[in-house]
GUROVEX-47191 format. One record per residue (C-alpha): residue number from 1; residue in three letters; chain; y, z negated, x negated. Coordinates in nm, 2 decimals, padded with zeros to 4 digits, always signed. Layout:
site vogu:NUM	keza:ala	balo:A	north:Y	up:Z	east:X
...
This chain:
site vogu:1	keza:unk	balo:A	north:+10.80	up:-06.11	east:-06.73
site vogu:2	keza:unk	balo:A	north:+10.82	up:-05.78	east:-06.98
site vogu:3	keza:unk	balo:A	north:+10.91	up:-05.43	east:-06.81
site vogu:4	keza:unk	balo:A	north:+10.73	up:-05.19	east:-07.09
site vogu:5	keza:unk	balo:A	north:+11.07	up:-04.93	east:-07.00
site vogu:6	keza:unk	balo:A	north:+11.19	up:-04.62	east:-07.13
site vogu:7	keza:unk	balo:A	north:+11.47	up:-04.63	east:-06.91
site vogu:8	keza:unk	balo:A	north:+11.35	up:-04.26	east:-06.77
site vogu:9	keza:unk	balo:A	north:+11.60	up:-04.23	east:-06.42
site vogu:10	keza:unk	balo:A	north:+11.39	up:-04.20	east:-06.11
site vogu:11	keza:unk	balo:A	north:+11.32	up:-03.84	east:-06.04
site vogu:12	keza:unk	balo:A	north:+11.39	up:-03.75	east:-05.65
site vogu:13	keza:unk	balo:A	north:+11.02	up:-03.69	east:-05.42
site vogu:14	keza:unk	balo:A	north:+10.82	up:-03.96	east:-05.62
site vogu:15	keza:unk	balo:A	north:+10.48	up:-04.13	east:-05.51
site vogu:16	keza:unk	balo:A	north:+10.47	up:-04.46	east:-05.58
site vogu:17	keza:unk	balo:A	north:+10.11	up:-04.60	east:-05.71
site vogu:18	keza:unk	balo:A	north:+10.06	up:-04.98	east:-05.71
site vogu:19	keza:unk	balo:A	north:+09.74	up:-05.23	east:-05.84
site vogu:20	keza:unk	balo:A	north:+09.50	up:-05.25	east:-06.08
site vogu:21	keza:unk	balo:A	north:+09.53	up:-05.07	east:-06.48
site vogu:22	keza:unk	balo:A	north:+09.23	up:-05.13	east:-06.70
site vogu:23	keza:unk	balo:A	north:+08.98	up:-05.03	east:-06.91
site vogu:24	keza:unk	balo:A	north:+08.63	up:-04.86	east:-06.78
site vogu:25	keza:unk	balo:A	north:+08.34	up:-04.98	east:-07.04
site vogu:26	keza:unk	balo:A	north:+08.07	up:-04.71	east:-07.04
site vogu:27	keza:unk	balo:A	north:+07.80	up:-04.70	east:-07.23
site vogu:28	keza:unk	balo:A	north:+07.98	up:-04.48	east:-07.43
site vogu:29	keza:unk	balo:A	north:+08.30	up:-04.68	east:-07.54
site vogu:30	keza:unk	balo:A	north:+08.61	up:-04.75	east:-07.33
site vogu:31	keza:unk	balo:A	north:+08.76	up:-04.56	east:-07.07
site vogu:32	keza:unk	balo:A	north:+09.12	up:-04.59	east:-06.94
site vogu:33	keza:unk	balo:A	north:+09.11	up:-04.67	east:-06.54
site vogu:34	keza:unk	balo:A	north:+09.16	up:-04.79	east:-06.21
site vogu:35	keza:unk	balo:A	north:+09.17	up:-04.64	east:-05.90
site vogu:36	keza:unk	balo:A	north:+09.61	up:-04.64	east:-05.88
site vogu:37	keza:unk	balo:A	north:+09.61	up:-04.55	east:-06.27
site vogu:38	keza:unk	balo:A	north:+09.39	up:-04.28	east:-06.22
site vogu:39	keza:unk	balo:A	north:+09.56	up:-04.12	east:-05.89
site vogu:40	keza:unk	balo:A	north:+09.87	up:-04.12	east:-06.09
site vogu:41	keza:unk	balo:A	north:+09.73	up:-03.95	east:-06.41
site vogu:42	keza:unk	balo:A	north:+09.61	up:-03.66	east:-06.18
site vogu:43	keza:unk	balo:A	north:+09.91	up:-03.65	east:-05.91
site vogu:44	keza:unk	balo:A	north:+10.13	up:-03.61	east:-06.25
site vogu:45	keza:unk	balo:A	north:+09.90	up:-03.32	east:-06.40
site vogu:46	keza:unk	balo:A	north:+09.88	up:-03.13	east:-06.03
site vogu:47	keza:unk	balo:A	north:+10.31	up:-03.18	east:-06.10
site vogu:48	keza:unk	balo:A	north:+10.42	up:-03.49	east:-05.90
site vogu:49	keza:unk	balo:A	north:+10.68	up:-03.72	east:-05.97
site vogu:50	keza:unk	balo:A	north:+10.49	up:-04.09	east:-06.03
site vogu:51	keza:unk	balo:A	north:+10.55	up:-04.41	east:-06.10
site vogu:52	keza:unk	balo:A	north:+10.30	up:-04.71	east:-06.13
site vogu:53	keza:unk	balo:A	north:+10.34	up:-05.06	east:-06.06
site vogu:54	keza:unk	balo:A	north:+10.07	up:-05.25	east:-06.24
site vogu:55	keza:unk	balo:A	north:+10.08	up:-05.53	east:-06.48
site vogu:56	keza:unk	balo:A	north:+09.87	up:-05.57	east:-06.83
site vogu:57	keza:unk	balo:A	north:+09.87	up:-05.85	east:-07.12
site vogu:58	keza:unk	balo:A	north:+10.04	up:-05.88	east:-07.40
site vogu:59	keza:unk	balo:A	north:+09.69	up:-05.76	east:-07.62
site vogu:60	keza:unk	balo:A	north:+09.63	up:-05.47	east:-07.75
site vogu:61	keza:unk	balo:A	north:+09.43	up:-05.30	east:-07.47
site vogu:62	keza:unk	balo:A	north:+09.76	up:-05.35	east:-07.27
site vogu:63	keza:unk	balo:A	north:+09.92	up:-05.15	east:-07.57
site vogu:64	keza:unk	balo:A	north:+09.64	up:-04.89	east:-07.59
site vogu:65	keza:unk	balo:A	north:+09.69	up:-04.82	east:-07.17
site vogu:66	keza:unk	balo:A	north:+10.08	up:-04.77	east:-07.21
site vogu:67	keza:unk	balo:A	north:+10.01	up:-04.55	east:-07.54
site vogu:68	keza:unk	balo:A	north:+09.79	up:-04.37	east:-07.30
site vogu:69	keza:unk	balo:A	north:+10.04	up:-04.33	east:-07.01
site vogu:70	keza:unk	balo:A	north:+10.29	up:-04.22	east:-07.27
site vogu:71	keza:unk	balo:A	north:+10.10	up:-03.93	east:-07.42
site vogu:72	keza:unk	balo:A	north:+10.01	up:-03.79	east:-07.08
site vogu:73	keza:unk	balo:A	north:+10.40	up:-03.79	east:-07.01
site vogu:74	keza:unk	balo:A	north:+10.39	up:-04.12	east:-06.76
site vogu:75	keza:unk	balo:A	north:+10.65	up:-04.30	east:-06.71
site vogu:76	keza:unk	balo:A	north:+10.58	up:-04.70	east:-06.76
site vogu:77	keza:unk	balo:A	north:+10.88	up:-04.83	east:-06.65
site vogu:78	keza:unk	balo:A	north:+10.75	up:-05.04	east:-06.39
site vogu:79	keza:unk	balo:A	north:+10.45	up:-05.19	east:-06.58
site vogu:80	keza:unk	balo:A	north:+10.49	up:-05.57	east:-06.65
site vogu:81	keza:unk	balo:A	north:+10.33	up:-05.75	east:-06.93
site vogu:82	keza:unk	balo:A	north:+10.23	up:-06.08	east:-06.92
site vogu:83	keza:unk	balo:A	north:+10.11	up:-06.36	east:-07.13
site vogu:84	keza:unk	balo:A	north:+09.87	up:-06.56	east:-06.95
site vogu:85	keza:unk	balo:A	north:+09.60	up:-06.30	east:-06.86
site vogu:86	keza:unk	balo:A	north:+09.47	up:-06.06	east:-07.04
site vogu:87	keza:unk	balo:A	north:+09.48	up:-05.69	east:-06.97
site vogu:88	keza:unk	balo:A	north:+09.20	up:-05.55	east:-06.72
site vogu:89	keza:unk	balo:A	north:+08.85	up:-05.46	east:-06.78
site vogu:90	keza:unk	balo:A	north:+08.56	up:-05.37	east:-06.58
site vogu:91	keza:unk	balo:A	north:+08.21	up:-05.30	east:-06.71
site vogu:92	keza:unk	balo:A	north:+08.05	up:-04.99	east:-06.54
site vogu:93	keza:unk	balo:A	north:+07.69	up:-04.88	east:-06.49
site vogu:94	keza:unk	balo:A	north:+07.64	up:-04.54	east:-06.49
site vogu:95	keza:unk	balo:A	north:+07.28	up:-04.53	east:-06.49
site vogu:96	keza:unk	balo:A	north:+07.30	up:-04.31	east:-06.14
site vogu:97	keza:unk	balo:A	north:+07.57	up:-04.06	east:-06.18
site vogu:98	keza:unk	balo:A	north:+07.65	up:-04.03	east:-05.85
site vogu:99	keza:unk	balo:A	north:+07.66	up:-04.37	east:-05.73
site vogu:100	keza:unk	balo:A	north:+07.87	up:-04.61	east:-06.04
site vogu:101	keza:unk	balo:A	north:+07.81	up:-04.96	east:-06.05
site vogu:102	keza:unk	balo:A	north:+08.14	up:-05.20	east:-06.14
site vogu:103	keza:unk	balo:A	north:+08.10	up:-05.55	east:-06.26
site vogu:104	keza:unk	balo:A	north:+08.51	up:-05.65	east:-06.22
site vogu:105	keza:unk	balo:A	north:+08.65	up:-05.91	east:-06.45
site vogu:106	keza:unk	balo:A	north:+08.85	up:-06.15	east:-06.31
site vogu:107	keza:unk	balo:A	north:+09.13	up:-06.33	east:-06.31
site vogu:108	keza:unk	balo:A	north:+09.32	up:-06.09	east:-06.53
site vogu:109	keza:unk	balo:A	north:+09.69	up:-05.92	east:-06.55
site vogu:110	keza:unk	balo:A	north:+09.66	up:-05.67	east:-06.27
site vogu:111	keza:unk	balo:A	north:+09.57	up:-06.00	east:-06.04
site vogu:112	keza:unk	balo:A	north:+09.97	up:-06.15	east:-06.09
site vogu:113	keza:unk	balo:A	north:+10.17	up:-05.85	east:-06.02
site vogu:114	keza:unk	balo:A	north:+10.54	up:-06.01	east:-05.97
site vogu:115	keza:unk	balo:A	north:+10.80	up:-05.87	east:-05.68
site vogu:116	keza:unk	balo:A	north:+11.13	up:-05.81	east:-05.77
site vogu:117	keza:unk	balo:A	north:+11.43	up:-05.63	east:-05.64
site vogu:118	keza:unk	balo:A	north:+11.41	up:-05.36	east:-05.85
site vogu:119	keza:unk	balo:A	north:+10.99	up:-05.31	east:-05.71
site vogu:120	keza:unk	balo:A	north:+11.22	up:-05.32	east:-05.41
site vogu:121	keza:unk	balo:A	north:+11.44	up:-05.02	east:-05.45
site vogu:122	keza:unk	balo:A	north:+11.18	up:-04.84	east:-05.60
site vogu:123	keza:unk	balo:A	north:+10.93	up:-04.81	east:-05.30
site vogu:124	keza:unk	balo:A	north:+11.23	up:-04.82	east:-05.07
site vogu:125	keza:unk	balo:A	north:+11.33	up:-04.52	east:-05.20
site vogu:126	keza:unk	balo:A	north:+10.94	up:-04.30	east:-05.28
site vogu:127	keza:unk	balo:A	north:+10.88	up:-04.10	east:-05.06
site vogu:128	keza:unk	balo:A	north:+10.49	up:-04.22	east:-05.09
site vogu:129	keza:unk	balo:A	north:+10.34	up:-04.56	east:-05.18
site vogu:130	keza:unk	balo:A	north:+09.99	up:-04.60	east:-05.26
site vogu:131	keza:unk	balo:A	north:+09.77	up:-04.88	east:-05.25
site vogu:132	keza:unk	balo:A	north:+09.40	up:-04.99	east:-05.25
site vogu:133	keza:unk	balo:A	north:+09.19	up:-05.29	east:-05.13
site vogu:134	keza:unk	balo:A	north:+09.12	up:-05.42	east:-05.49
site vogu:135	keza:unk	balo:A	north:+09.47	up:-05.56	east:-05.60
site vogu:136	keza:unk	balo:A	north:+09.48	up:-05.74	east:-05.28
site vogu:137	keza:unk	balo:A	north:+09.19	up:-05.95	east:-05.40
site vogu:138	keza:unk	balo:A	north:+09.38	up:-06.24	east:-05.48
site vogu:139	keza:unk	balo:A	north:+09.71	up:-06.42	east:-05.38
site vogu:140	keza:unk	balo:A	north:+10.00	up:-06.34	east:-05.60
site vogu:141	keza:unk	balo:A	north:+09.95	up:-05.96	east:-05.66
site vogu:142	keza:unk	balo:A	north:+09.86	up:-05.98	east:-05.26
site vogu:143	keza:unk	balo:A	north:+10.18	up:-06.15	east:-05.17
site vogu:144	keza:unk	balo:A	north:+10.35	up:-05.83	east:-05.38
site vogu:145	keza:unk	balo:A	north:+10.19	up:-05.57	east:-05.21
site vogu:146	keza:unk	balo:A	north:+10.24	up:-05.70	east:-04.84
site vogu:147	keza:unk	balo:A	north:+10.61	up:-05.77	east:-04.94
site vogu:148	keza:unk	balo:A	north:+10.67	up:-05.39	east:-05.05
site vogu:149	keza:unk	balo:A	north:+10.47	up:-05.24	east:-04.81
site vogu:150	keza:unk	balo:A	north:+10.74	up:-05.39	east:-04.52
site vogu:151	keza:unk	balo:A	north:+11.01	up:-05.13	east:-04.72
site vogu:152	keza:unk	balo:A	north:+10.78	up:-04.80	east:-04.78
site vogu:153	keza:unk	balo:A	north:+10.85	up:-04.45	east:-04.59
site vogu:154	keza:unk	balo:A	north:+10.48	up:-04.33	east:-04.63
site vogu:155	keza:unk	balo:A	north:+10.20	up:-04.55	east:-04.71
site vogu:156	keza:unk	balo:A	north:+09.82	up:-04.44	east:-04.83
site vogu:157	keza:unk	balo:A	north:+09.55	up:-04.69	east:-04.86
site vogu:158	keza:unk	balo:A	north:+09.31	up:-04.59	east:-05.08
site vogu:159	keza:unk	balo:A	north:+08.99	up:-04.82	east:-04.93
site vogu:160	keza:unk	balo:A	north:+08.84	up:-04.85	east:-05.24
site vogu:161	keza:unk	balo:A	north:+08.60	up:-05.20	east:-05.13
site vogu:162	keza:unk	balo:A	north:+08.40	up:-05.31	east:-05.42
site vogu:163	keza:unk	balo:A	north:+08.22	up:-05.66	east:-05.37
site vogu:164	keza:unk	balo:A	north:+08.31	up:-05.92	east:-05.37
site vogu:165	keza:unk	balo:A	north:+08.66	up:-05.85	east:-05.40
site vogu:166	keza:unk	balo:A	north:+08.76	up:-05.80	east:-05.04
site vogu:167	keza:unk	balo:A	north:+08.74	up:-05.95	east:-04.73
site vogu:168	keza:unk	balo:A	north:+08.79	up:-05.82	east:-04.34
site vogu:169	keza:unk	balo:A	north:+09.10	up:-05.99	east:-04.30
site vogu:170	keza:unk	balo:A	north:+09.26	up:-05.79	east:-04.58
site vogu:171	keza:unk	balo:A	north:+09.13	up:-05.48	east:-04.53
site vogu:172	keza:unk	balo:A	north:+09.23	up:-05.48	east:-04.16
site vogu:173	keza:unk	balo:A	north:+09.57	up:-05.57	east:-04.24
site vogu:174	keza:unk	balo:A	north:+09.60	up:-05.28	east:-04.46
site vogu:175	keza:unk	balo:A	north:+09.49	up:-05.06	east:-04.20
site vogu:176	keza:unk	balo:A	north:+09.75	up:-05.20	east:-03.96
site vogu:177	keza:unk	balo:A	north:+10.01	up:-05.12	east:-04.21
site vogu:178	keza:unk	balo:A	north:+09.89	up:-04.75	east:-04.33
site vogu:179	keza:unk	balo:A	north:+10.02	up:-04.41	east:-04.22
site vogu:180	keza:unk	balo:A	north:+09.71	up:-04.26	east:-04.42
site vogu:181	keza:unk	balo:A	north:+09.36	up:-04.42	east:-04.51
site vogu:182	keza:unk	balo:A	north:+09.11	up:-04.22	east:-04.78
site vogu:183	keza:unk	balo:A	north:+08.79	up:-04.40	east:-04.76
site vogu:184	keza:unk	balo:A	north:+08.42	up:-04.32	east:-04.88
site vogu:185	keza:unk	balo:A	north:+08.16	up:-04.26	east:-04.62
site vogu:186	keza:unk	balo:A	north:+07.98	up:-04.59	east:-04.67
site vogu:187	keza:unk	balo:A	north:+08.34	up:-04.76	east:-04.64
site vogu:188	keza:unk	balo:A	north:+08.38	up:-04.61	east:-04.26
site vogu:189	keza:unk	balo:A	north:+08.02	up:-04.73	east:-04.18
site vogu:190	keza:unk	balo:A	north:+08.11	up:-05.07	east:-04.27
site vogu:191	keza:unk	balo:A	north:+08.44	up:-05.06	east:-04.12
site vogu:192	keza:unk	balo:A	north:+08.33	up:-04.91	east:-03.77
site vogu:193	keza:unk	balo:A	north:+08.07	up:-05.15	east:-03.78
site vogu:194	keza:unk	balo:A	north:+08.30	up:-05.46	east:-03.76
site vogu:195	keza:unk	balo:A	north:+08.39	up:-05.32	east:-03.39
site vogu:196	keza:unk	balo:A	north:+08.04	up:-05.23	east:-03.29
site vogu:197	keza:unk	balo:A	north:+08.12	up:-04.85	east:-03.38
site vogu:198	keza:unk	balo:A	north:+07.92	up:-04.59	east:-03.55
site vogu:199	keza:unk	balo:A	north:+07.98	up:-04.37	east:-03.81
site vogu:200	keza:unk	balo:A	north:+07.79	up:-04.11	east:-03.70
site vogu:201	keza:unk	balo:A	north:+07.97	up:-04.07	east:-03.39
site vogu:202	keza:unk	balo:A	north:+08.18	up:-03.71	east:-03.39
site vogu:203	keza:unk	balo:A	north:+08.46	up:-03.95	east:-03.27
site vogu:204	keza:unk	balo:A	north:+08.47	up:-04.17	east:-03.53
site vogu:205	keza:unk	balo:A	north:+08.77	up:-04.11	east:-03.76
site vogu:206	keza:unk	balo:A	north:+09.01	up:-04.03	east:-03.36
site vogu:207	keza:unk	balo:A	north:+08.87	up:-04.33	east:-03.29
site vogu:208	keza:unk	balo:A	north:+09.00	up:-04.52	east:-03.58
site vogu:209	keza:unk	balo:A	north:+09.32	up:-04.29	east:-03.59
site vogu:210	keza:unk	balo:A	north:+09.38	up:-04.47	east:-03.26
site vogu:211	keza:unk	balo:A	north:+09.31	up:-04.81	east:-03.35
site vogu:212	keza:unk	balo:A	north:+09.51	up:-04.86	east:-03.63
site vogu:213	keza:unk	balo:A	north:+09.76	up:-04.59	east:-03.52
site vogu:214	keza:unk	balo:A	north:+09.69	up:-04.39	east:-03.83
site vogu:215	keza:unk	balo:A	north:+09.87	up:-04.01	east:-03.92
site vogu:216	keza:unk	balo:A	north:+09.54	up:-03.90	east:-04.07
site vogu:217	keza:unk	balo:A	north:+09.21	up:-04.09	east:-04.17
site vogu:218	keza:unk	balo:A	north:+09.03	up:-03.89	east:-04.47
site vogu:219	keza:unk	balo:A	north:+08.66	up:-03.98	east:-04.54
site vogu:220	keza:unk	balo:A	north:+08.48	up:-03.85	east:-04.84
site vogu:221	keza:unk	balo:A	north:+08.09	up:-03.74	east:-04.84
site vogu:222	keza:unk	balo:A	north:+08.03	up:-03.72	east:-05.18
site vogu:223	keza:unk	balo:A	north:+07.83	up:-03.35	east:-05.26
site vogu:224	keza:unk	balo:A	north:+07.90	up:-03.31	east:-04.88
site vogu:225	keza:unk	balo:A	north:+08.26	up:-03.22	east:-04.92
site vogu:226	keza:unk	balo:A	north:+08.51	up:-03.45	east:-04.67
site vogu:227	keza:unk	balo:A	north:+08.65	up:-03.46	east:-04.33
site vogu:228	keza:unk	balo:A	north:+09.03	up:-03.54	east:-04.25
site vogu:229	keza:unk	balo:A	north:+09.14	up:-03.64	east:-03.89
site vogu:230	keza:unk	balo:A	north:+09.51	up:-03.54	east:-03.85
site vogu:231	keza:unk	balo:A	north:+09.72	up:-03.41	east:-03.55
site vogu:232	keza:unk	balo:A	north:+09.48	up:-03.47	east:-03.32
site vogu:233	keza:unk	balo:A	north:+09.19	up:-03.24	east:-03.50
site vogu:234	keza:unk	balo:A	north:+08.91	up:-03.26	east:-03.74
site vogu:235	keza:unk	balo:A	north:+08.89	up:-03.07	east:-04.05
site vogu:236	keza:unk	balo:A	north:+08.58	up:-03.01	east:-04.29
site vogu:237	keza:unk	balo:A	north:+08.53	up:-02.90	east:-04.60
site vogu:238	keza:unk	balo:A	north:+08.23	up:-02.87	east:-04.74
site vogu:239	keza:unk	balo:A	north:+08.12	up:-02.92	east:-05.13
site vogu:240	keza:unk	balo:A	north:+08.10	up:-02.76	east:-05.44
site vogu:241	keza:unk	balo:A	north:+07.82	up:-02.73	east:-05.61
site vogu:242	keza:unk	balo:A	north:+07.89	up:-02.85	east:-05.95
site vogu:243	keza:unk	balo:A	north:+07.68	up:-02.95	east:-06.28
site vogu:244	keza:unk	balo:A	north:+07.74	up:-03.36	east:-06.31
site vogu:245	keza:unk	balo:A	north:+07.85	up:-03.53	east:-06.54
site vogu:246	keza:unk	balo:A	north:+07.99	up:-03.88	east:-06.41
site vogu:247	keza:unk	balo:A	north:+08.16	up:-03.93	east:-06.11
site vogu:248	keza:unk	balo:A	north:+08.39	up:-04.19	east:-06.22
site vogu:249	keza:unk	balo:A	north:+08.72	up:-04.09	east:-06.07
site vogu:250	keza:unk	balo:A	north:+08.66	up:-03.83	east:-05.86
site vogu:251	keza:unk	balo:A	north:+08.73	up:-03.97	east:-05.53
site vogu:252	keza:unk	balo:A	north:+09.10	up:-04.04	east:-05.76
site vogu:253	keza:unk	balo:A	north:+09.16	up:-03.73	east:-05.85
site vogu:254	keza:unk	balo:A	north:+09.06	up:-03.58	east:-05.45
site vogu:255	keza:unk	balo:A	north:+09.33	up:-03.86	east:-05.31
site vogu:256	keza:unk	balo:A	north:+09.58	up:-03.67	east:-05.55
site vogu:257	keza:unk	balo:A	north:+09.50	up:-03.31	east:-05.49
site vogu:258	keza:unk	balo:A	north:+09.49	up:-03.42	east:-05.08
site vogu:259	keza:unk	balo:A	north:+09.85	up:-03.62	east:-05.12
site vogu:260	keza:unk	balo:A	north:+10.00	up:-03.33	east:-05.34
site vogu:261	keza:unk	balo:A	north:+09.89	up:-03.09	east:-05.10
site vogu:262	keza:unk	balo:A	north:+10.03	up:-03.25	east:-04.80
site vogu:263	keza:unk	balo:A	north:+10.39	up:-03.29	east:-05.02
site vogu:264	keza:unk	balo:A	north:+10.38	up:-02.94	east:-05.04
site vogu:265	keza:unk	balo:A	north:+10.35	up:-02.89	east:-04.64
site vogu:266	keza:unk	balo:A	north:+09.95	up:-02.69	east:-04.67
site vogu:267	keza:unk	balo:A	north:+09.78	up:-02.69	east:-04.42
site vogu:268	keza:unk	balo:A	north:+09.56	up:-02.99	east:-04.35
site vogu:269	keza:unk	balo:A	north:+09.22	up:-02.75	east:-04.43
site vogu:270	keza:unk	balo:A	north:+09.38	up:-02.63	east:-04.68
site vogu:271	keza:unk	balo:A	north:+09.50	up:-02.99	east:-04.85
site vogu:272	keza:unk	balo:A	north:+09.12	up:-03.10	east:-04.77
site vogu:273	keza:unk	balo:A	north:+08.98	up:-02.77	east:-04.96
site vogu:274	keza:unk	balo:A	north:+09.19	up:-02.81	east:-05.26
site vogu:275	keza:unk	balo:A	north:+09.12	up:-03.17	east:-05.27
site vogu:276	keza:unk	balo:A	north:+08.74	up:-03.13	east:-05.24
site vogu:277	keza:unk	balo:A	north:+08.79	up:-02.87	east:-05.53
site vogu:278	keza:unk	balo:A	north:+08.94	up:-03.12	east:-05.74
site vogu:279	keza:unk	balo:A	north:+08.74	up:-03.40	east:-05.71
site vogu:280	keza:unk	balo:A	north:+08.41	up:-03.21	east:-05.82
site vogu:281	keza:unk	balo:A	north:+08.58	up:-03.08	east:-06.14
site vogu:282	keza:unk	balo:A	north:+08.68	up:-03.42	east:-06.22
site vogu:283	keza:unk	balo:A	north:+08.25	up:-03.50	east:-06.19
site vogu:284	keza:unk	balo:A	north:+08.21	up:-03.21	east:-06.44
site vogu:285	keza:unk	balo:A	north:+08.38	up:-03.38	east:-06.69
site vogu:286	keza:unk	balo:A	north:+08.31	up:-03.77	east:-06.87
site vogu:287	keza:unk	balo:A	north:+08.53	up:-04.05	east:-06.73
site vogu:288	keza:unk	balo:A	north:+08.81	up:-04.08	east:-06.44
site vogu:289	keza:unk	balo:A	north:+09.14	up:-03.88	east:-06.60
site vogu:290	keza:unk	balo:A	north:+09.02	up:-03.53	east:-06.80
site vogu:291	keza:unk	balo:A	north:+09.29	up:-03.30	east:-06.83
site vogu:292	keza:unk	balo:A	north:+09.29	up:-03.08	east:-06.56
site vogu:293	keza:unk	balo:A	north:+09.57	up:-02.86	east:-06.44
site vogu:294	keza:unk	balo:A	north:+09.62	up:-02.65	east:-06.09
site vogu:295	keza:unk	balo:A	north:+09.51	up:-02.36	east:-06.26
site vogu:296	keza:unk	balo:A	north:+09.18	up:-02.49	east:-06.38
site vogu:297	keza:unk	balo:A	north:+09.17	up:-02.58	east:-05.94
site vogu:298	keza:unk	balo:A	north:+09.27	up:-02.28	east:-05.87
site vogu:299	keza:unk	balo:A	north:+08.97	up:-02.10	east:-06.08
site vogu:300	keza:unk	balo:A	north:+08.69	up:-02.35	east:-05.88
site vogu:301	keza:unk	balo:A	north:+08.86	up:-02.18	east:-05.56
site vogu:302	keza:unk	balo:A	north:+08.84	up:-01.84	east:-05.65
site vogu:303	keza:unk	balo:A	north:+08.50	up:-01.90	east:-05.82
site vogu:304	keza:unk	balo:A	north:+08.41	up:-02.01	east:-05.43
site vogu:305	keza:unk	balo:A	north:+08.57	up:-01.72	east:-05.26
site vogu:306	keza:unk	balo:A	north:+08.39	up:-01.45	east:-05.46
C-alpha cells in the first residue's frame, strides 16, 4: 500500500471524510467525484480543516484526482494507491437534471480501503468523521470503516443509497453508530418504511431521532428546501429558487455548509438556511465541486433577504 503524502502536519478542528474518489462521466467529459470527495472539496472552500481517506489505482485517473486535490489546496496524505484495481468511475445520466442517474463500476480501488494505525490516530483525534452507505458496499473497505468508526468523537452518515450497492443490514448499522444522519427525502421513505413508518408523518425525523438515538436527523427536499431535527425541535428551510444547471453534488456541498455551520456553533435554522443556500448554487453551476466561496453564499442570502 502507497500513502500519495505531502507530509502536511494535521491541523487542529479537522473533519475527517472517508469512502469512495472517482471520476463522474457526463456527457460532457469527466468529472472529479464522489460523495466524501466532494464534501471535502466544499468543507475546504467554506474554510475547514479536511482530510480524506479514500484509495485510487496506480493509473492515471488516480494521478489526475490527486493533481485535482492538490490544486484546490487538499491535503492527500491519507489517500492509498493500489495496484490491483483501478481508480473509480461511475457513468452518470443526466438526461433529468434534477433527478441523476449513476451506473457504479465495480470492484474498483475505493472498494479495498486498508486500516492502519495511523487511519487510527487520525479519526481518533477529528473532531468529525464522515461516512456514506456506498463504501460500505463490499467487505474490505466495510471492515475499515466499522473499525474506525468504534474510535470517532462525532460521526455523520451521509445516506447516500444508490442500488444495488446497499443493503438493510448495513444501512441500519450505520444508523446505530451515527451522531448525525443527512439523507434525501426518498431515502427516509424507504427507511421508515422498513418499520412500518411513514414519511409523511410530522413525527417522522423525532421518531427516528429516537430510534437510533441520533443528535440530529437532516432530510433534504430537493427545490423544497430541508428539515433538520435537533434538540428536540424541527427546523425548515425552504428553497431557493435557482436557474439549473445539474444537480450533481448538491446535496455534497449542503452536508458541508450544514457541518461547517454547526462547527461554528449557528444556530440550527441558521446552519439549515446557509446549507440550503449552498446546495442550490452548487445546481447553478456544471458538475459536483465549482468554486464557490462563503462570500458567493453570503450574496444568495442577501439576494433572499431583499
Amino acid at each position: 500500500m502507497t500513502l500519495l503524502s505531502k507530509n502536511e502536519d494535521l491541523m487542529p478542528n479537522t473533519i475527517v471524510c472517508f469512502g469512495e474518489t472517482l471520476w463522474d462521466v457526463l456527457p460532457t467529459g469527466k468529472q472529479p467525484g464522489g460523495a466524501p470527495f466532494n464534501v471535502a472539496i466544499h468543507l475546504h472552500q467554506l474554510g475547514q480543516s479536511v482530510e480524506i481517506i479514500s484509495r485510487i489505482g496506480d493509473d492515471d485517473l488516480g494521478k489526475e484526482l490527486v493533481d485535482f486535490l492538490h490544486e484546490r489546496g487538499l491535503h492527500t496524505n491519507f489517500m492509498q494507491q493500489g495496484h490491483t484495481h483501478l481508480t473509480g468511475v461511475v457513468k452518470a445520466n443526466v438526461d433529468d437534471r434534477n433527478e441523476v442517474v449513476y451506473k457504479i463500476v465495480q470492484p474498483v480501488a475505493w472498494d479495498y480501503i486498508q486500516y492502519d494505525d495511523t487511519l487510527s490516530e487520525l479519526v481518533s483525534e477529528a473532531d468529525m468523521f464522515v461516512f456514506g452507505s456506498l463504501a460500505a458496499r463490499t467487505p474490505a473497505t466495510r471492515e475499515t470503516l466499522y473499525r474506525l468508526l468504534q474510535q470517532a468523537k462525532f460521526k455523520v452518515f451521509d445516506v447516500n443509497m444508490r442500488p444495488p450497492h446497499y443493503t438493510r443490514e448495513v444501512v441500519q448499522y450505520l444508523l446505530e453508530h451515527c451522531d448525525l444522519v443527512k439523507m434525501n427525502h426518498h431515502e427516509l421513505a424507504e427507511i421508515l418504511e422498513w418499520f412500518g413508518k411513514s414519511a409523511e408523518d410530522d413525527s417522522a425525523l423525532e421518531w427516528l431521532a429516537t430510534r437510533f438515538n441520533l443528535q440530529a436527523v437532516c432530510v433534504t427536499l430537493g427545490a423544497d428546501g430541508a428539515q433538520l431535527w435537533t434538540n428536540g425541535q424541527l427546523y425548515r428551510s425552504s428553497g431557493f429558487s435557482v436557474e439549473v444547471r445539474d444537480t450533481i453534488g448538491s446535496g455534497d456541498a449542503f452536508l458541508a455548509a450544514l457541518l461547517t455551520g454547526w462547527q461554528s456553533g449557528l444556530a440550527p435554522e441558521e446552519c439549515l438556511r446557509r446549507a440550503c443556500a449552498t446546495g442550490a448554487l452548487v445546481a447553478t453551476h456544471q458538475g459536483a465541486t465549482p468554486v464557490i466561496s462563503e462570500a458567493d453564499v453570503a450574496e444568495l442570502l442577501d439576494a433572499r433577504a431583499v
